[in-house]
C-alpha positions as CSV (number, residue, x, y, z in Angstrom):
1,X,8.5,-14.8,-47.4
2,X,5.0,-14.1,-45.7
3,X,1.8,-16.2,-47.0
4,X,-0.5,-14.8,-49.9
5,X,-3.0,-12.7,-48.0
6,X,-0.5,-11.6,-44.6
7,X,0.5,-8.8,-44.0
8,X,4.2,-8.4,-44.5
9,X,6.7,-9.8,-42.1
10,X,3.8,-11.3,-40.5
11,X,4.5,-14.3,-38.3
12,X,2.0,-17.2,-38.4
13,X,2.1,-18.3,-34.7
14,X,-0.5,-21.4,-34.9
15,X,-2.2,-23.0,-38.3
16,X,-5.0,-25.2,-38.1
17,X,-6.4,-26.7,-41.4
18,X,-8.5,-22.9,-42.6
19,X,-7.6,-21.1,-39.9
20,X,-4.6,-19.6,-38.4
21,X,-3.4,-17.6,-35.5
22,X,-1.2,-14.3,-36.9
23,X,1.3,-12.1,-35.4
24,X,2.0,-9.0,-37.4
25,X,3.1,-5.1,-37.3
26,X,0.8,-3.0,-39.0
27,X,0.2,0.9,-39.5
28,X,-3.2,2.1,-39.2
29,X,-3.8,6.1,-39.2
30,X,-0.8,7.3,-39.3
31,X,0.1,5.0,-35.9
32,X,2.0,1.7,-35.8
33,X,0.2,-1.3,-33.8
34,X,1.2,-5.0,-33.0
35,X,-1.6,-7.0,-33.7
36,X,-2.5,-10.5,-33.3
37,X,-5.5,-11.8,-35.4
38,X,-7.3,-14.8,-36.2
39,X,-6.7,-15.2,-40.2
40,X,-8.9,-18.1,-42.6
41,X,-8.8,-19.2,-45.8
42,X,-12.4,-19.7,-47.5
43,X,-12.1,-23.2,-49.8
44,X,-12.3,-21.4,-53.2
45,X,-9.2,-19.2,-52.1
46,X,-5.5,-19.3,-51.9
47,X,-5.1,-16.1,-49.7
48,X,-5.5,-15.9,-45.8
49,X,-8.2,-13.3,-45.0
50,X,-8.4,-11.3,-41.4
51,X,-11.3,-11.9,-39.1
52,X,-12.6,-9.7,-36.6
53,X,-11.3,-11.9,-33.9
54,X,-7.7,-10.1,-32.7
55,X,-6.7,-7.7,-30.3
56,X,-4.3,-4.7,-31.4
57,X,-1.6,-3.0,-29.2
58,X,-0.4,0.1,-29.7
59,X,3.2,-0.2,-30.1
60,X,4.3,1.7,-26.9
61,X,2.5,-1.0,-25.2
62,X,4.4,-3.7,-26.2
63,X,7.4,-3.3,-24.0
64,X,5.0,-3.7,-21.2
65,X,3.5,-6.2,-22.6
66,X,6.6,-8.5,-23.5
67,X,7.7,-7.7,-19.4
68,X,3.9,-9.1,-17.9
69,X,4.0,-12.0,-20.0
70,X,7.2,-12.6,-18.5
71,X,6.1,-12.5,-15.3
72,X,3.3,-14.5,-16.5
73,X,5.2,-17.6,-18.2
74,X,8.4,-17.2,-16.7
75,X,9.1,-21.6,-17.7
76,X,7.1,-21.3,-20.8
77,X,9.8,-18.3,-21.9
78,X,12.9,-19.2,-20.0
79,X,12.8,-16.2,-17.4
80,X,12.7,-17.8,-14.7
């Protein structure tokens, strides 16, 4: 079940108190990206809310992507 506010099948990566780090798949245009936003939740809410702060991928991206980070962090991911 995702949090009130995520989009669905979104993956909360890193929470701290109001504001939260997001991994999610979303369409925009017709075109499906991965994104990964910053998300908070305002006092008088119960709902996470997207910020500006993120970066989205277009998905024939991520495959490269997923190989550099490899390369990157090969002991943070085990590919070493």
């Amino acid at each position: 079940m995702t949090a009130p506010g995520l989009p669905e099948g979104a993956v909360m990566l890193q929470e701290r108190g109001s504001e939260a780090l997001v991994l999610s798949r979303r369409a925009y245009r017709g075109r499906e990206f991965c994104d990964v936003r910053r998300y908070w939740m305002p006092e008088d809410a119960h709902e996470w809310r997207p910020t500006r702060r993120g970066v989205t991928i277009p998905l024939d991206l991520v495959a490269d992507l997923a190989e550099h980070l490899g390369e990157l962090f090969p002991e943070e991911l085990g590919t070493e």
